[in-house]
C-alpha positions in Angstrom: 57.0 85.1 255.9 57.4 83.4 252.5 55.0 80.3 252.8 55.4 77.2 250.4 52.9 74.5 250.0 54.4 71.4 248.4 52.9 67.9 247.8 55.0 64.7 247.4 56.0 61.5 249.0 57.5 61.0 253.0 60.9 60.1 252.7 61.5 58.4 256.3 59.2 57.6 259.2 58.3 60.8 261.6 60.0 61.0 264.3 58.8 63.2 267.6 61.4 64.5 269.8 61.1 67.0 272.8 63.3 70.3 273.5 65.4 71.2 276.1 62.4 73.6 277.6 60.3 70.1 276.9 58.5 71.6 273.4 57.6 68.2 270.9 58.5 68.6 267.8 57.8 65.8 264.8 60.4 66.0 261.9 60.4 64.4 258.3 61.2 64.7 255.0 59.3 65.4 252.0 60.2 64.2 248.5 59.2 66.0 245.4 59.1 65.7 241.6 60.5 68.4 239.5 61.2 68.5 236.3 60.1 65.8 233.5 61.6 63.4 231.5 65.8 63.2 231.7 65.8 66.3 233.3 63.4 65.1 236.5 65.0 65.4 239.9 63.7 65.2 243.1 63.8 68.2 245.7 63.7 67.7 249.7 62.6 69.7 252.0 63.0 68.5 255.7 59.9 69.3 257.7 59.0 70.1 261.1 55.4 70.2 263.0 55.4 71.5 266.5 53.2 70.7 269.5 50.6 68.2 269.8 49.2 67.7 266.5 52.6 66.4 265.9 52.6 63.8 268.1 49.7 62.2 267.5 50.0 62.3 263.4 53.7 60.9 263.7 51.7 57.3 263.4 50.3 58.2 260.2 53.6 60.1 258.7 55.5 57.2 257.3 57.8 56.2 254.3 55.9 56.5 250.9 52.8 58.6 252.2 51.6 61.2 250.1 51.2 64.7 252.3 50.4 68.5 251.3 52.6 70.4 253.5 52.0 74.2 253.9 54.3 76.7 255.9 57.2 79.1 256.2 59.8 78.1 254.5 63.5 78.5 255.4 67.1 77.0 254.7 69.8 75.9 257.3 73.6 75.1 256.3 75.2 72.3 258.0 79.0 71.1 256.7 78.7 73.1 253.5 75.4 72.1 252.4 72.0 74.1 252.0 68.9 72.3 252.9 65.3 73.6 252.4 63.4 73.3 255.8 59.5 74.4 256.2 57.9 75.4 259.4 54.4 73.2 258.8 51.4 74.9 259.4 49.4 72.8 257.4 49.4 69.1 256.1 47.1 67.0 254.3 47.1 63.6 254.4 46.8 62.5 250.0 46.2 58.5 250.9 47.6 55.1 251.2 51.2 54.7 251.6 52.5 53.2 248.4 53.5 49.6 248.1 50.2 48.9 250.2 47.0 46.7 248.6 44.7 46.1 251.6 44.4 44.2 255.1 46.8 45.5 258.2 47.5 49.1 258.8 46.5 50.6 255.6 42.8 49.5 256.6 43.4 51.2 260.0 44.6 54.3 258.3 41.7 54.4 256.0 39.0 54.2 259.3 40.6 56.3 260.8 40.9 59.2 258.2 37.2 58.3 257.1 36.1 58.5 260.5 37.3 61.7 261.4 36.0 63.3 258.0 32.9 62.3 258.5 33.2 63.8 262.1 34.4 66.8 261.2 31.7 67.5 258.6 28.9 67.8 260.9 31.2 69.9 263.4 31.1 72.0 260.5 27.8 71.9 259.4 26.4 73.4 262.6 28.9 76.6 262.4 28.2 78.2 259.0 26.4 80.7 258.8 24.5 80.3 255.8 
């Protein structure tokens, strides 16, 4: 398995599709930085997140949100191209999407990320051993 964990900026809306045997699968595309100055170019690596945890963070996996993405990474060829493709078995949510200040969804995006933090710490706290 060669696993890749990249951080950057969503390129297009998520979009959840289902497969022939009726499998969901959300797909996207991650921007990232590399290199500085004249010589800064952006890589992107087209993502895909299987099953049910797909669906339901398509909402939140839109144009300009910063994600961590973690997972096997692969390449497909399609018309003479190479494109860099990652299996996600990971993903982080970094924050606002950019270009937002306030009111409408971003507010709904930060209660609901806050809200299931604070959840998930006391699942947690009850579980550790120590």
């Amino acid at each position: 398995m060669k696993n890749l964990t990249i951080a950057g900026r969503i390129t297009r809306d998520a979009v959840t599709r289902s497969t022939q045997q009726g499998e969901k699968v959300t797909g996207f595309s991650v921007a990232v930085d590399d290199g500085y100055g004249q010589n800064k170019r952006a890589m992107f690596f087209d993502c895909s997140l299987w099953g049910k945890r797909g669906d339901s963070l398509a909402q939140h996996l839109t144009k300009g949100s910063q994600v961590t993405v973690s997972g096997d990474l692969s390449t497909r060829e399609h018309e003479g191209k190479t494109y860099l493709t990652i299996r996600v078995a990971d993903l982080t949510l970094q924050g606002k999407p950019q270009g937002t200040s306030g009111g409408g969804r971003s507010d709904d995006y930060d209660r609901q990320s806050s809200g299931s933090q604070q959840s998930s710490r006391s699942d947690y706290d009850d579980s550790i051993p120590f």
